[in-house]
mmCIF file of the N, C-alpha and C atoms, coordinates in Angstrom:
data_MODEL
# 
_entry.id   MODEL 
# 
loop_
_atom_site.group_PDB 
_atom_site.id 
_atom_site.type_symbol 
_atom_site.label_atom_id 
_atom_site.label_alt_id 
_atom_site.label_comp_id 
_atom_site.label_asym_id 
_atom_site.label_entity_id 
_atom_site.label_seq_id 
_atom_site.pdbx_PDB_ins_code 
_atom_site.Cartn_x 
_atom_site.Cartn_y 
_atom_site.Cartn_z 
_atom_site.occupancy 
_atom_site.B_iso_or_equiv 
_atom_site.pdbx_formal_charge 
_atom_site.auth_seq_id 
_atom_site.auth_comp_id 
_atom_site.auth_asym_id 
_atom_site.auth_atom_id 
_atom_site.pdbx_PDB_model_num 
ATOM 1   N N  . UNK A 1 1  ? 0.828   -1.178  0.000  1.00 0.00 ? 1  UNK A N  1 
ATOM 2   C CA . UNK A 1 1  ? 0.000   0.000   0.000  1.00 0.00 ? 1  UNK A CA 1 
ATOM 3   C C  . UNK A 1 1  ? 0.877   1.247   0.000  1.00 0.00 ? 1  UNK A C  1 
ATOM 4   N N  . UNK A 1 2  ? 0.246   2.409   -0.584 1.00 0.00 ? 2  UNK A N  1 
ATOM 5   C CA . UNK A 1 2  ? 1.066   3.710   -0.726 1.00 0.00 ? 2  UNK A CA 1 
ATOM 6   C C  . UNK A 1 2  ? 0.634   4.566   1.097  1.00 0.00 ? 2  UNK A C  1 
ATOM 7   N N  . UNK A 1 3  ? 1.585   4.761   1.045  1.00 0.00 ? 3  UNK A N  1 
ATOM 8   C CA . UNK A 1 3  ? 1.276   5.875   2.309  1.00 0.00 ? 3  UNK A CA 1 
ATOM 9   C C  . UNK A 1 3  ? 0.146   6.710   2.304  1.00 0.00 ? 3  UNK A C  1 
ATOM 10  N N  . UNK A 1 4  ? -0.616  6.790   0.979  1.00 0.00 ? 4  UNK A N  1 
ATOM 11  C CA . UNK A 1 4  ? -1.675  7.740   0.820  1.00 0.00 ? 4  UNK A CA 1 
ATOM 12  C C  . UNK A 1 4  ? -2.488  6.903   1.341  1.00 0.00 ? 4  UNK A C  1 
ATOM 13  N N  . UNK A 1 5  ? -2.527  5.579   0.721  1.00 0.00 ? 5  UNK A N  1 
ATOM 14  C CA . UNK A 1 5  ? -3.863  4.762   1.401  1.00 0.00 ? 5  UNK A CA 1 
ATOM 15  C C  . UNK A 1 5  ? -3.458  3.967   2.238  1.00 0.00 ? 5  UNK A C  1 
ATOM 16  N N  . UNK A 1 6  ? -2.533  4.080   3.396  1.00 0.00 ? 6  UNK A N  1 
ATOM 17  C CA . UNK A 1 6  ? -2.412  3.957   4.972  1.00 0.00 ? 6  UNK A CA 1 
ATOM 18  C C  . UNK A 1 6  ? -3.012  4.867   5.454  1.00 0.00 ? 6  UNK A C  1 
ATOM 19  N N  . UNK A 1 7  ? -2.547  5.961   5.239  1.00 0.00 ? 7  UNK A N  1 
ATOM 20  C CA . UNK A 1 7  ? -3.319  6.770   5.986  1.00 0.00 ? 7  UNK A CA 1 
ATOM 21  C C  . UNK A 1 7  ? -4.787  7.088   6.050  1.00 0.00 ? 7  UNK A C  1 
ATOM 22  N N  . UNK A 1 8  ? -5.205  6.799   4.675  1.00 0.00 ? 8  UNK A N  1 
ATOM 23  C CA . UNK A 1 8  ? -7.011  7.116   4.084  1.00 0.00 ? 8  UNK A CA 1 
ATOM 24  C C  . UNK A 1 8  ? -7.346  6.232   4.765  1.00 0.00 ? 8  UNK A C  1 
ATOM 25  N N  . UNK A 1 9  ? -7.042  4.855   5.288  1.00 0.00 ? 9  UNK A N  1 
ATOM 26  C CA . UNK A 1 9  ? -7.735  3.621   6.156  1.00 0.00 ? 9  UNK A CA 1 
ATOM 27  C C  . UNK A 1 9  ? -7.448  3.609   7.410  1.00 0.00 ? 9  UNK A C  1 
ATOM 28  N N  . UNK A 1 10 ? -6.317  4.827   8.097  1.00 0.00 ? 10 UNK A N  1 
ATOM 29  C CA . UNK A 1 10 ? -6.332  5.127   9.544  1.00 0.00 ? 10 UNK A CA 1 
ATOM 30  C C  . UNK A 1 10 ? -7.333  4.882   10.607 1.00 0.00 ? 10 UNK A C  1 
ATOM 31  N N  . UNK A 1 11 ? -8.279  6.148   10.092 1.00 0.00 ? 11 UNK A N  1 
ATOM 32  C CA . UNK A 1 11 ? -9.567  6.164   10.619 1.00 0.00 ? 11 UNK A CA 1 
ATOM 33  C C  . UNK A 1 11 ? -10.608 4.934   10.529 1.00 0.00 ? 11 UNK A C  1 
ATOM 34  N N  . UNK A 1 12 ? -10.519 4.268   10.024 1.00 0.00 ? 12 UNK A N  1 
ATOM 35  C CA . UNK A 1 12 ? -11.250 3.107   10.236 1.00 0.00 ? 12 UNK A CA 1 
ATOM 36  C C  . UNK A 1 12 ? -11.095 1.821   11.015 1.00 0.00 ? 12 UNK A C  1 
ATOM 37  N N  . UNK A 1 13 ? -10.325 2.016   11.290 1.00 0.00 ? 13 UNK A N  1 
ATOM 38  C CA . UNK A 1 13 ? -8.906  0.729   12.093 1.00 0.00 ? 13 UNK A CA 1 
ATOM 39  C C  . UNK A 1 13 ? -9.525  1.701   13.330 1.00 0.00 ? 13 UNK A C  1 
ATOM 40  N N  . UNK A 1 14 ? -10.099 0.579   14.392 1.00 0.00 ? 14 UNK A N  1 
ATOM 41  C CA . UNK A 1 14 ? -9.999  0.917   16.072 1.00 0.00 ? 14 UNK A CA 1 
ATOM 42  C C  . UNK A 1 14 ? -8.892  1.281   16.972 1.00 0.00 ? 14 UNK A C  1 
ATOM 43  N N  . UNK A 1 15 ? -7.346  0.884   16.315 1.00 0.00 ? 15 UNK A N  1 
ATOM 44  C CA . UNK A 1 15 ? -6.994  1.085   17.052 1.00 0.00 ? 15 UNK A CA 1 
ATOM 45  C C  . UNK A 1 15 ? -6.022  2.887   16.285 1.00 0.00 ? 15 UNK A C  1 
ATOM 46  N N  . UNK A 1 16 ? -7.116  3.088   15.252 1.00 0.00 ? 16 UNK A N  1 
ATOM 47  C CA . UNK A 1 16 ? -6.518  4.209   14.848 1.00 0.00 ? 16 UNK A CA 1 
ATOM 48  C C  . UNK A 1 16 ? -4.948  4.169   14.409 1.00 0.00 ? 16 UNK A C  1 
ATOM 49  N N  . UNK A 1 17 ? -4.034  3.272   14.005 1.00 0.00 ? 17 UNK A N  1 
ATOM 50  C CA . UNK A 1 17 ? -3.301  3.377   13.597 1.00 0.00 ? 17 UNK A CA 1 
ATOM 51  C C  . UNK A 1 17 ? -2.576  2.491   12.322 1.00 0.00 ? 17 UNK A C  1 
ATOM 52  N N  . UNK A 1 18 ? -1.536  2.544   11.637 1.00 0.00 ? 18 UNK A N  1 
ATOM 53  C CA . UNK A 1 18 ? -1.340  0.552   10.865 1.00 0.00 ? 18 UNK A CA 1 
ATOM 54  C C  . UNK A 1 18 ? -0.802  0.213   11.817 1.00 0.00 ? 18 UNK A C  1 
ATOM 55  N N  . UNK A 1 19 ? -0.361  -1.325  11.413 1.00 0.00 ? 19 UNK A N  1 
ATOM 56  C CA . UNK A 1 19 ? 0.092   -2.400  12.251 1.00 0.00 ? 19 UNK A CA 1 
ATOM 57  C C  . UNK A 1 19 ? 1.660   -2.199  12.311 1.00 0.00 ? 19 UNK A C  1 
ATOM 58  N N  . UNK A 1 20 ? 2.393   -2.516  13.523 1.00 0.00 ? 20 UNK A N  1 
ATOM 59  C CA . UNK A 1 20 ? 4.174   -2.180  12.943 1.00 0.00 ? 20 UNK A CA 1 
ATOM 60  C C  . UNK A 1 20 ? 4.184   -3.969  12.630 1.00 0.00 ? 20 UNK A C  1 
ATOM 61  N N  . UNK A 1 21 ? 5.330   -4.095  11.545 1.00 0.00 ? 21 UNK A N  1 
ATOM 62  C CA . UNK A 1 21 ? 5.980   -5.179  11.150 1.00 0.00 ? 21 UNK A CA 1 
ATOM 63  C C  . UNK A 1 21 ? 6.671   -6.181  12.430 1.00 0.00 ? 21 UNK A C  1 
ATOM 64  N N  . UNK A 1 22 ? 6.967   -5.568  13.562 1.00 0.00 ? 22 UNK A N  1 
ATOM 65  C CA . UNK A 1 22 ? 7.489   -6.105  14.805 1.00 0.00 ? 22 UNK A CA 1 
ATOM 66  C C  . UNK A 1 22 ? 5.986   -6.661  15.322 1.00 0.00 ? 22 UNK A C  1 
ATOM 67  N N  . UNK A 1 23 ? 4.969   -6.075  15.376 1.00 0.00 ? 23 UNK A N  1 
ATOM 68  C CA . UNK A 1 23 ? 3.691   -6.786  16.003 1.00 0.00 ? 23 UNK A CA 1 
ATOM 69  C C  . UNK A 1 23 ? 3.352   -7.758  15.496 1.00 0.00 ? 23 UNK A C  1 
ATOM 70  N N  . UNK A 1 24 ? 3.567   -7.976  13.828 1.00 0.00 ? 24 UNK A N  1 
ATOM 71  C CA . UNK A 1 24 ? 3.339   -9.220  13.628 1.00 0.00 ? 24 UNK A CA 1 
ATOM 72  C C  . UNK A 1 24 ? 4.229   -10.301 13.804 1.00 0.00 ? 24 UNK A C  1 
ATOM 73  N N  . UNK A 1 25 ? 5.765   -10.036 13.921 1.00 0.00 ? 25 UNK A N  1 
ATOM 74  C CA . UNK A 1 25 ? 7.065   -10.840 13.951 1.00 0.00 ? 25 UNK A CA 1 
ATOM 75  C C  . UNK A 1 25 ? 6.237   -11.380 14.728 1.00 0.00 ? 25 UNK A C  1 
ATOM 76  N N  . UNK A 1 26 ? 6.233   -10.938 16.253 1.00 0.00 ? 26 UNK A N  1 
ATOM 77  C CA . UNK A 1 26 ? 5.913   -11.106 17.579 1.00 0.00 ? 26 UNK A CA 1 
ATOM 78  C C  . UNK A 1 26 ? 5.214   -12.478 17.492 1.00 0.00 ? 26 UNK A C  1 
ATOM 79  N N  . UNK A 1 27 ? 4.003   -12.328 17.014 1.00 0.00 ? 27 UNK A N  1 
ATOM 80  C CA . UNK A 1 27 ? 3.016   -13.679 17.187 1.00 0.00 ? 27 UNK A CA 1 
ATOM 81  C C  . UNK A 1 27 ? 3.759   -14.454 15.850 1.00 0.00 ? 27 UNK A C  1 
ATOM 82  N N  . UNK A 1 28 ? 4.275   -14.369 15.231 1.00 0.00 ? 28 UNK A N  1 
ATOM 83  C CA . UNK A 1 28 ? 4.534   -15.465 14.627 1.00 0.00 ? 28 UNK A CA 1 
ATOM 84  C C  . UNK A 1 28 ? 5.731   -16.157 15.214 1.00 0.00 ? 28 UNK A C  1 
ATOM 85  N N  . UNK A 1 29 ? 7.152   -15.078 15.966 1.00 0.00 ? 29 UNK A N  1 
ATOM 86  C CA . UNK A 1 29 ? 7.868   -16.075 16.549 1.00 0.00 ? 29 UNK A CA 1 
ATOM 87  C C  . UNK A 1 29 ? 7.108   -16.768 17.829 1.00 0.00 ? 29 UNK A C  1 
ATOM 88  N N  . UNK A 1 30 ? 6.237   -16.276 18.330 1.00 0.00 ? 30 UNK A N  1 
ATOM 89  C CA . UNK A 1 30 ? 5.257   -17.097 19.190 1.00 0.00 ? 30 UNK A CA 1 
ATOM 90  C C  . UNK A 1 30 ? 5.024   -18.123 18.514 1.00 0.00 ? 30 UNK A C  1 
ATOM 91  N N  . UNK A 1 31 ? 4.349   -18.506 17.365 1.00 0.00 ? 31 UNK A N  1 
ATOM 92  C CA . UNK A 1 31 ? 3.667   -19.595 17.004 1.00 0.00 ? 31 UNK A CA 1 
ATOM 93  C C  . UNK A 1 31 ? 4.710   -20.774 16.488 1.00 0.00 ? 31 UNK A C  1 
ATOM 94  N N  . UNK A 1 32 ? 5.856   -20.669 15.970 1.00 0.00 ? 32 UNK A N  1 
ATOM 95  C CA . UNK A 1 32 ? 6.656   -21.706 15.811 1.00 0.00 ? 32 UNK A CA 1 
ATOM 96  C C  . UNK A 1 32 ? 7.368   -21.877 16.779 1.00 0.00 ? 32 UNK A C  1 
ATOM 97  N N  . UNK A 1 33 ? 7.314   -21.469 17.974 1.00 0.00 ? 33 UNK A N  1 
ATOM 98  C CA . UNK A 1 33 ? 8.465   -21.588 19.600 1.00 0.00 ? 33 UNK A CA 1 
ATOM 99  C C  . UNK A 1 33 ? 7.239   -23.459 20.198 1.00 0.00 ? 33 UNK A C  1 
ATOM 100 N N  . UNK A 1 34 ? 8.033   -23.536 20.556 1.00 0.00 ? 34 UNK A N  1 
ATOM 101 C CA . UNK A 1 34 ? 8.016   -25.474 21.418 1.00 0.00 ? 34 UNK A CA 1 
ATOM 102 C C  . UNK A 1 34 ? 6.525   -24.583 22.700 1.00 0.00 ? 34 UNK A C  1 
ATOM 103 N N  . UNK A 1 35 ? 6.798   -23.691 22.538 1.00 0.00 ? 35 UNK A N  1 
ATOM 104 C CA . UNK A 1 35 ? 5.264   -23.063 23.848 1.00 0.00 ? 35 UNK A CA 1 
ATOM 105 C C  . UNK A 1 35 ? 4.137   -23.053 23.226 1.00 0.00 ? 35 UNK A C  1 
ATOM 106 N N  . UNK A 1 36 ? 3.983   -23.068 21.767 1.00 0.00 ? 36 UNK A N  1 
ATOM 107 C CA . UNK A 1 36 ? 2.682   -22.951 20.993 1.00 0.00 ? 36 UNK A CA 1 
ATOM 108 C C  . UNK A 1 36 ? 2.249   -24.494 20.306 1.00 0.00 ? 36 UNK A C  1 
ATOM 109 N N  . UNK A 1 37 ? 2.990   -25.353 21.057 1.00 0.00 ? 37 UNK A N  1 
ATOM 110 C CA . UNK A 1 37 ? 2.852   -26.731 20.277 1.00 0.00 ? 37 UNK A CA 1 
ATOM 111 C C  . UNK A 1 37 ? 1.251   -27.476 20.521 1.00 0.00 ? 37 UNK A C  1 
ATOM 112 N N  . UNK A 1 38 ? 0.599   -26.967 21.636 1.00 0.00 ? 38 UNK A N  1 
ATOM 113 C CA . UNK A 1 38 ? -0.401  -27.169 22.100 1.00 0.00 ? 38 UNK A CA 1 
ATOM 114 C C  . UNK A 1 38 ? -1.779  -26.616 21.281 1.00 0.00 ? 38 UNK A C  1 
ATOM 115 N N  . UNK A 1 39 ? -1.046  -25.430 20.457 1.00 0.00 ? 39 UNK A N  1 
ATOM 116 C CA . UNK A 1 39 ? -2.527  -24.979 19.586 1.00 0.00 ? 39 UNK A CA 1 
ATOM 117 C C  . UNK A 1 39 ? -2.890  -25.564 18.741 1.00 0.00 ? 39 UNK A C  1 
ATOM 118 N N  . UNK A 1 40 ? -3.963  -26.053 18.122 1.00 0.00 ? 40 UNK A N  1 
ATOM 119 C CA . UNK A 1 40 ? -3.791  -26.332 16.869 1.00 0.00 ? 40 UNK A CA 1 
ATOM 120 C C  . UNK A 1 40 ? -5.551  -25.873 16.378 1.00 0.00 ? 40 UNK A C  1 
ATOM 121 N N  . UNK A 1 41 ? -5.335  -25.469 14.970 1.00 0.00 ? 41 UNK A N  1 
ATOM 122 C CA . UNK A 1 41 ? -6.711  -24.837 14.178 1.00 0.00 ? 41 UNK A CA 1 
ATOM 123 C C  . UNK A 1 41 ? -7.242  -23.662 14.575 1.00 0.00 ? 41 UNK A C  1 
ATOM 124 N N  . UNK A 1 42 ? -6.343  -22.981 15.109 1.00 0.00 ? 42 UNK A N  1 
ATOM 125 C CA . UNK A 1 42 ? -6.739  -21.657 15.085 1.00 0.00 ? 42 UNK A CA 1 
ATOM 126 C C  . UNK A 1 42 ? -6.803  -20.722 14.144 1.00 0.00 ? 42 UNK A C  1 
ATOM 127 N N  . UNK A 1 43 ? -7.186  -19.997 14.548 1.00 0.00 ? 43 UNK A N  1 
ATOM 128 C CA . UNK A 1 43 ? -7.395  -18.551 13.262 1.00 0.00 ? 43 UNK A CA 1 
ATOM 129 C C  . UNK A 1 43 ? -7.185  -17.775 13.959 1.00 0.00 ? 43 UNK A C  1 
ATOM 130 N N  . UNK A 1 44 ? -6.176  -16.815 13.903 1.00 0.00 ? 44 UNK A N  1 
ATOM 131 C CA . UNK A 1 44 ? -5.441  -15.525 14.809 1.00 0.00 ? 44 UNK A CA 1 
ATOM 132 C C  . UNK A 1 44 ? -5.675  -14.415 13.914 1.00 0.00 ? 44 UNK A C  1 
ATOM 133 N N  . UNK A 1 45 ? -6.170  -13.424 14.182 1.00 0.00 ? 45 UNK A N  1 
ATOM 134 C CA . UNK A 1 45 ? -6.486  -12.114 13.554 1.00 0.00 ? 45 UNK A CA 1 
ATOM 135 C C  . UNK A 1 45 ? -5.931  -11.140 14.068 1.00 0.00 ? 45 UNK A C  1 
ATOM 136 N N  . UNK A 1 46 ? -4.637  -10.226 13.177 1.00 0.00 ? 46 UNK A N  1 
ATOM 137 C CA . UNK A 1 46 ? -3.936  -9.157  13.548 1.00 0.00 ? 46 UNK A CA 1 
ATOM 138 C C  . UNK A 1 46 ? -4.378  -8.023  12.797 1.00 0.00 ? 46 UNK A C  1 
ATOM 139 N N  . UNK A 1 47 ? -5.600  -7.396  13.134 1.00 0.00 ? 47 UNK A N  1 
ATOM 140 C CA . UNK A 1 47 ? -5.975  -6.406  12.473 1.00 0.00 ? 47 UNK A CA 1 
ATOM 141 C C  . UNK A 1 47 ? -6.484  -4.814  13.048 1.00 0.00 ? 47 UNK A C  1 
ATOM 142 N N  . UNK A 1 48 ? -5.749  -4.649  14.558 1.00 0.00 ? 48 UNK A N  1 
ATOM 143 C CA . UNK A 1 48 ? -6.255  -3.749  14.867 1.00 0.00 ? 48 UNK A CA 1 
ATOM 144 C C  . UNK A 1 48 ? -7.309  -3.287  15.673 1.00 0.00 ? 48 UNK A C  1 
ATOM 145 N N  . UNK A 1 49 ? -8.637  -4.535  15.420 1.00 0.00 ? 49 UNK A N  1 
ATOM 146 C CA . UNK A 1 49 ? -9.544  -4.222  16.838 1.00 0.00 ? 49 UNK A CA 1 
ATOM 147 C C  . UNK A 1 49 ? -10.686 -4.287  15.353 1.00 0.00 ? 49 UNK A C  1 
ATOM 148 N N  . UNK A 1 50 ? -10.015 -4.584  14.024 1.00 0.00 ? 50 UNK A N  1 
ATOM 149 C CA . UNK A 1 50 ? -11.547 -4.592  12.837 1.00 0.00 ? 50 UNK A CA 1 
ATOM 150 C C  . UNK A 1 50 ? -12.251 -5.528  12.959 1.00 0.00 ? 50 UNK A C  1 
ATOM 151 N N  . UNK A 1 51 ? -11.725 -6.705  13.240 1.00 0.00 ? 51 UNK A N  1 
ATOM 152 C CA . UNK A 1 51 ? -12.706 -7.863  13.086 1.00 0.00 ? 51 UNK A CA 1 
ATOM 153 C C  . UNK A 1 51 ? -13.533 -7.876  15.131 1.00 0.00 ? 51 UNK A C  1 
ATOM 154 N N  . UNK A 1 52 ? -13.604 -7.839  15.632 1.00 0.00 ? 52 UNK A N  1 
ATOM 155 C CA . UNK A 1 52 ? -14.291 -7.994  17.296 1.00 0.00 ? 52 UNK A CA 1 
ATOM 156 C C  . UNK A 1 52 ? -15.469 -9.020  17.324 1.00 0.00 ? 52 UNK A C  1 
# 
């Protein structure tokens, strides 16, 4: 996306902002670590507070 339309979709996002690239690292080095071996069939949604 262009910075024009990050920003035009700001306001619609709850948590009012985009996502940083480190927030998503985050849960994904979560999900392949020996601590997440227990999940399975989930659906994880990193979107800000859009989907609730």
């Amino acid at each position: 996306m262009t910075a024009d339309q990050i920003e035009a979709i700001k306001p619609l996002i709850p948590l009012k902002r985009a996502g940083d690239p480190d927030e998503i690292a985050g849960l994904v080095a979560y999900l392949v670590r020996k601590e997440s071996g227990y999940m399975t069939g989930s659906s994880l949604t990193i979107d800000g507070g859009m989907a609730l």
